[in-house]
Each structure stands twice: as structure tokens, then as C-alpha cells.
Residue frames as a rotation matrix with the C-alpha (Angstrom) as fourth column:
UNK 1
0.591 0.098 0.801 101.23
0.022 -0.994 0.105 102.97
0.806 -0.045 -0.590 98.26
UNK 2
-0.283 -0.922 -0.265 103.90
0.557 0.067 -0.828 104.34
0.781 -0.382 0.495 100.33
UNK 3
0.673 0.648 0.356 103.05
0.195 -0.620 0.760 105.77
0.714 -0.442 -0.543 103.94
UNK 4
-0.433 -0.877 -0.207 104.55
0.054 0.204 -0.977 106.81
0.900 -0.434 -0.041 107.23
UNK 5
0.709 0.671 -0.219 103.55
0.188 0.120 0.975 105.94
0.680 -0.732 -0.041 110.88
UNK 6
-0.152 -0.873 0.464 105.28
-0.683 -0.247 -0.687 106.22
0.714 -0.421 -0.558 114.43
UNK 7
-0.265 0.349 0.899 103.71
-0.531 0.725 -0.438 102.57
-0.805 -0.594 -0.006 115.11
UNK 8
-0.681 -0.259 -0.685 104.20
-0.694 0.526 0.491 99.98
0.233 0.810 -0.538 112.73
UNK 9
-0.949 0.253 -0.189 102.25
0.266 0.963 -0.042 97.15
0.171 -0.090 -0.981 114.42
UNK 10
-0.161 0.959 0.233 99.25
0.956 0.210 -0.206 99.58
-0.246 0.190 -0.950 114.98
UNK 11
-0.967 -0.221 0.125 99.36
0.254 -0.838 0.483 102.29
-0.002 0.499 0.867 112.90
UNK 12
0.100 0.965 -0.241 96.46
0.830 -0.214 -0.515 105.52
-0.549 -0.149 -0.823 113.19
UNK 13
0.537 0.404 -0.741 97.59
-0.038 -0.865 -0.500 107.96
-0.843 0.297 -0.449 111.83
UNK 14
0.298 -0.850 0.435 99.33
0.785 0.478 0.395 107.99
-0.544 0.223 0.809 108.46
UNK 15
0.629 -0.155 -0.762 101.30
-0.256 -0.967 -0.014 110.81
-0.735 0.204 -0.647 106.80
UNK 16
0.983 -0.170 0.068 103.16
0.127 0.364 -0.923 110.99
0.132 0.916 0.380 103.04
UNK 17
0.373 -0.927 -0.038 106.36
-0.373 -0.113 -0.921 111.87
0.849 0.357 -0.388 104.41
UNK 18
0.360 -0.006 -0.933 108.56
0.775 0.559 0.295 110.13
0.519 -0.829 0.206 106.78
UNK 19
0.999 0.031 0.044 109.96
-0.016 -0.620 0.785 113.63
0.052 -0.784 -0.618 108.45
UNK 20
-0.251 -0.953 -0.167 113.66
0.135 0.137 -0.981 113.92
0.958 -0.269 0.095 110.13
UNK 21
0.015 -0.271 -0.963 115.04
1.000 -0.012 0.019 113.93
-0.017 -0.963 0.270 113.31
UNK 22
0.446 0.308 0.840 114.35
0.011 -0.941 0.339 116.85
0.895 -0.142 -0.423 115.35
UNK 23
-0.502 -0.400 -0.767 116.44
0.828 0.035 -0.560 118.08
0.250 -0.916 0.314 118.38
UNK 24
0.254 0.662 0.705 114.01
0.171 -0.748 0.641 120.04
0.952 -0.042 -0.303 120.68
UNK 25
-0.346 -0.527 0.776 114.50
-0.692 -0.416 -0.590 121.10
0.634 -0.741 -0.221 124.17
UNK 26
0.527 0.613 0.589 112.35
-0.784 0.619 0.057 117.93
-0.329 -0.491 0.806 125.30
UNK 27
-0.011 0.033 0.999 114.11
0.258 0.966 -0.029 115.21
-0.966 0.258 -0.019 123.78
UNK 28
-0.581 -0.456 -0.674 114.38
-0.581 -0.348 0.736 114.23
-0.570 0.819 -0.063 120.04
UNK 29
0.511 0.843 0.166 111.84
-0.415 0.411 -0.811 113.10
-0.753 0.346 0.560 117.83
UNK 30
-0.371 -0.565 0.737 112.51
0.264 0.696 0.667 110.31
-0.890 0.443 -0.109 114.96
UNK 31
-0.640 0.229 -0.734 111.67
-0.766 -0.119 0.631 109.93
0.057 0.966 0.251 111.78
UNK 32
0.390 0.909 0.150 108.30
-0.787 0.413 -0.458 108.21
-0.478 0.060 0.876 110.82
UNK 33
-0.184 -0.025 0.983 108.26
-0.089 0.996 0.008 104.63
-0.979 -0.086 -0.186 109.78
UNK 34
-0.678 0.228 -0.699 107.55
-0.709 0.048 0.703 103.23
0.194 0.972 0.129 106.06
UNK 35
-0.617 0.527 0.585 104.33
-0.171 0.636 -0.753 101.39
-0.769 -0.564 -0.302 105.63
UNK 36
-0.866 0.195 -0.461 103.27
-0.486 -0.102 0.868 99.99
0.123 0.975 0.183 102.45
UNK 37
0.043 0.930 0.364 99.39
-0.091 0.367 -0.926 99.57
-0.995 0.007 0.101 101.58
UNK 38
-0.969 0.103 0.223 98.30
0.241 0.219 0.946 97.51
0.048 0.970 -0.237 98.82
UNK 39
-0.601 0.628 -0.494 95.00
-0.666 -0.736 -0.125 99.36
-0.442 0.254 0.860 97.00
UNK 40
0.165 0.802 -0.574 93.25
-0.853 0.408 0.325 96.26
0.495 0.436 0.751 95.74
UNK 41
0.937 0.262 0.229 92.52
-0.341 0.822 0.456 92.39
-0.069 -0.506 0.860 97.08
UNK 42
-0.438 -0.892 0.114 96.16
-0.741 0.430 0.516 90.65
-0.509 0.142 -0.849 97.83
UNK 43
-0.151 -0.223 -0.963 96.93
-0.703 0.709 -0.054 87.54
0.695 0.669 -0.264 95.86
UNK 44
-0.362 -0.100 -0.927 97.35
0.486 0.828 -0.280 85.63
0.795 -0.552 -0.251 99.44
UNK 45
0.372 0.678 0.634 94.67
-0.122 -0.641 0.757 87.08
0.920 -0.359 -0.156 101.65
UNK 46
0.796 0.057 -0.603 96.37
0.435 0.639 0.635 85.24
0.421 -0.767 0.484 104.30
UNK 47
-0.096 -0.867 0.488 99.25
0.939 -0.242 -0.245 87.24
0.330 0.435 0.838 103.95
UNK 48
-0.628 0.147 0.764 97.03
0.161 -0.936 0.313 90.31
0.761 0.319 0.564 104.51
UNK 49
-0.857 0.119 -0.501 95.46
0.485 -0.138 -0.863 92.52
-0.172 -0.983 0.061 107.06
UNK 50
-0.027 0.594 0.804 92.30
0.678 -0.580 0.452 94.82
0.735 0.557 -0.387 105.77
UNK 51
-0.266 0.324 -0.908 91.96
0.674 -0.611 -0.416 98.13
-0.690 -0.722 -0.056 107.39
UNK 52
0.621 0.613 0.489 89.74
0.778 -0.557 -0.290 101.29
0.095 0.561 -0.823 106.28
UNK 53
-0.534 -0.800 0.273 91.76
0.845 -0.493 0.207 103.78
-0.031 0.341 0.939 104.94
UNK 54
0.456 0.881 -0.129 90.38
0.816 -0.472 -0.335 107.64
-0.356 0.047 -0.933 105.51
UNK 55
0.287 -0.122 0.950 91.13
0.941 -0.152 -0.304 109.49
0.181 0.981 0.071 102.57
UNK 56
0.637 0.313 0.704 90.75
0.186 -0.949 0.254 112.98
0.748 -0.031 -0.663 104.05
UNK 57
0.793 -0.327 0.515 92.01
-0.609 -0.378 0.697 112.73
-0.033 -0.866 -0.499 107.46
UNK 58
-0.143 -0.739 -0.658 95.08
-0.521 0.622 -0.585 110.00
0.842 0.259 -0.474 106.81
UNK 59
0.012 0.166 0.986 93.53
-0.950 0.311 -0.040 107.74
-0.313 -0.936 0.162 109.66
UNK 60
-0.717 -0.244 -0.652 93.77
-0.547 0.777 0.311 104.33
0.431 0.580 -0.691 109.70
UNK 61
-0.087 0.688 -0.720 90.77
0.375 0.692 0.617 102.53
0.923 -0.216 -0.318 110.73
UNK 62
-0.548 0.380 0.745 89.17
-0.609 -0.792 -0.043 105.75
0.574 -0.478 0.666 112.25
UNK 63
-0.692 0.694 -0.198 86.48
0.515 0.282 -0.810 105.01
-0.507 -0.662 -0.552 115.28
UNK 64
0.366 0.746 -0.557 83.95
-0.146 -0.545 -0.826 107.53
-0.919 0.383 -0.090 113.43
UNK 65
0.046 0.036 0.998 83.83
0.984 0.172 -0.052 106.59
-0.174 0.984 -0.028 109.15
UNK 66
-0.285 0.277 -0.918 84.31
0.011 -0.956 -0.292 109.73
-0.958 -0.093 0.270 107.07
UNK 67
0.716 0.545 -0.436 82.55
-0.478 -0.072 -0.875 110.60
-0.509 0.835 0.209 103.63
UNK 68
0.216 -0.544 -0.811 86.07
-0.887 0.237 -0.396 109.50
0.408 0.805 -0.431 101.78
UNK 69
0.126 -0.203 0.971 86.67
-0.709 0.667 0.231 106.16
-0.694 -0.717 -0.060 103.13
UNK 70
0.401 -0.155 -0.903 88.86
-0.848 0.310 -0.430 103.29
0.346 0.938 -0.007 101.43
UNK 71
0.892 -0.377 0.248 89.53
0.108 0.711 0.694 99.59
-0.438 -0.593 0.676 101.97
UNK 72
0.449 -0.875 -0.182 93.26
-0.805 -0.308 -0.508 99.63
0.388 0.375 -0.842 101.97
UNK 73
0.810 -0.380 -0.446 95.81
0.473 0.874 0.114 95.89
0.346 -0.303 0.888 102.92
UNK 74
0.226 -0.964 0.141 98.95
-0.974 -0.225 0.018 95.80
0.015 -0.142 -0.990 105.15
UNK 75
-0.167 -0.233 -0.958 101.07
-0.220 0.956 -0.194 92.78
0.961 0.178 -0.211 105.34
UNK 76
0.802 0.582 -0.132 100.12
-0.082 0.326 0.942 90.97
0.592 -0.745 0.309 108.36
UNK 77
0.533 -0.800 -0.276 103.71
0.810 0.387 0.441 90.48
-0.246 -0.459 0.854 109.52
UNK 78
0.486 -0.628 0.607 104.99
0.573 -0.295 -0.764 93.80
0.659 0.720 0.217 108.86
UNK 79
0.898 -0.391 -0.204 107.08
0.141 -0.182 0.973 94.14
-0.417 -0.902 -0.108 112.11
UNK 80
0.032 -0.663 0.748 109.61
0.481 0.666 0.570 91.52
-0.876 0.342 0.340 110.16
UNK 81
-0.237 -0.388 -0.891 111.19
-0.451 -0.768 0.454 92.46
-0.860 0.510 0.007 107.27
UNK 82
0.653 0.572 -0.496 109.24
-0.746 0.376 -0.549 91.51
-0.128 0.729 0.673 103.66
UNK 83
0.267 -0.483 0.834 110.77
0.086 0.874 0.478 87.92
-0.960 -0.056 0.275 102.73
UNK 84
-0.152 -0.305 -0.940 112.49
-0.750 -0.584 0.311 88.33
-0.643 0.753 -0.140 99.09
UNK 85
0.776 0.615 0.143 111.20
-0.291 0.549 -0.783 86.91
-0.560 0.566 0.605 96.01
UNK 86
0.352 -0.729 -0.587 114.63
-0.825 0.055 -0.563 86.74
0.443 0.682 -0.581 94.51
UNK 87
0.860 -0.025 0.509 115.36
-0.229 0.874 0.429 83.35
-0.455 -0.485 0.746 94.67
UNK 88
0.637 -0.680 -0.363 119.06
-0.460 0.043 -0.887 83.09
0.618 0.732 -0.285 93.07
């Protein structure tokens, strides 16, 4: 599943679109980040982070659980860019 944050290394809040740049009279705001969660056990747990995924409120590993609550994976390294399986 595709998300977007404005904190890759600890993402809280996530949101389905990444947004545009805004010019406001404060400064300019970015676009949101891409952050991909995998919906079932990884293959290489090591590989993976678990965090609870609230369904309703698009938190990521809220402080207070809500009624919809899913276990959702990020990659554990996903500062760095994914390493590529194409080996040619």
C-alpha cells in the first residue's frame, strides 16, 4: 500500500495523497513523501519494521488504539533507496 508522510524515518500521520507545493505568505510547503506498507508478514522479517496502522484516523502507531486498528510493515531502511531485484 501506497502512503504519504512529511517524515520518512518516523512517520505519524499518514495521508493517500502526496499533495503539491504550496507558496503561502509564510514560506512554502512540500509535497508529502511516499511510504510503502506491506499488509501481511514480510518474507525477511529482518528486513521489516511492524507498526499499528489506524484505519480511521491514518495514524501510525497512535499513543491511544482505536476500534479499527491494523498491523501494517515498513522497510526498516527506508531512508535509503529500495535495493533492486533486477539483477542483469
Amino acid at each position: 500500500m501506497r502512503a504519504y508522510s512529511d517524515d520518512l524515518e518516523n512517520p505519524s500521520a499518514l495521508w493517500s495523497e502526496a499533495g503539491r507545493r504550496l507558496h503561502m505568505e509564510g514560506g512554502q510547503t512540500s509535497p508529502l513523501l511516499p511510504l510503502d506498507l506491506l499488509l501481511e508478514e514480510p518474507a525477511l522479517p529482518e528486513l521489516a519494521e511492524p507498526a499499528d496502522y489506524d484505519v480511521e484516523t491514518g495514524r501510525l502507531n497512535p499513543h491511544e488504539h482505536g476500534s479499527r486498528m491494523r498491523r501494517v510493515y515498513l522497510r526498516r531502511d527506508r531512508i535509503s533507496p529500495p535495493a533492486s531485484e533486477d539483477h542483469a
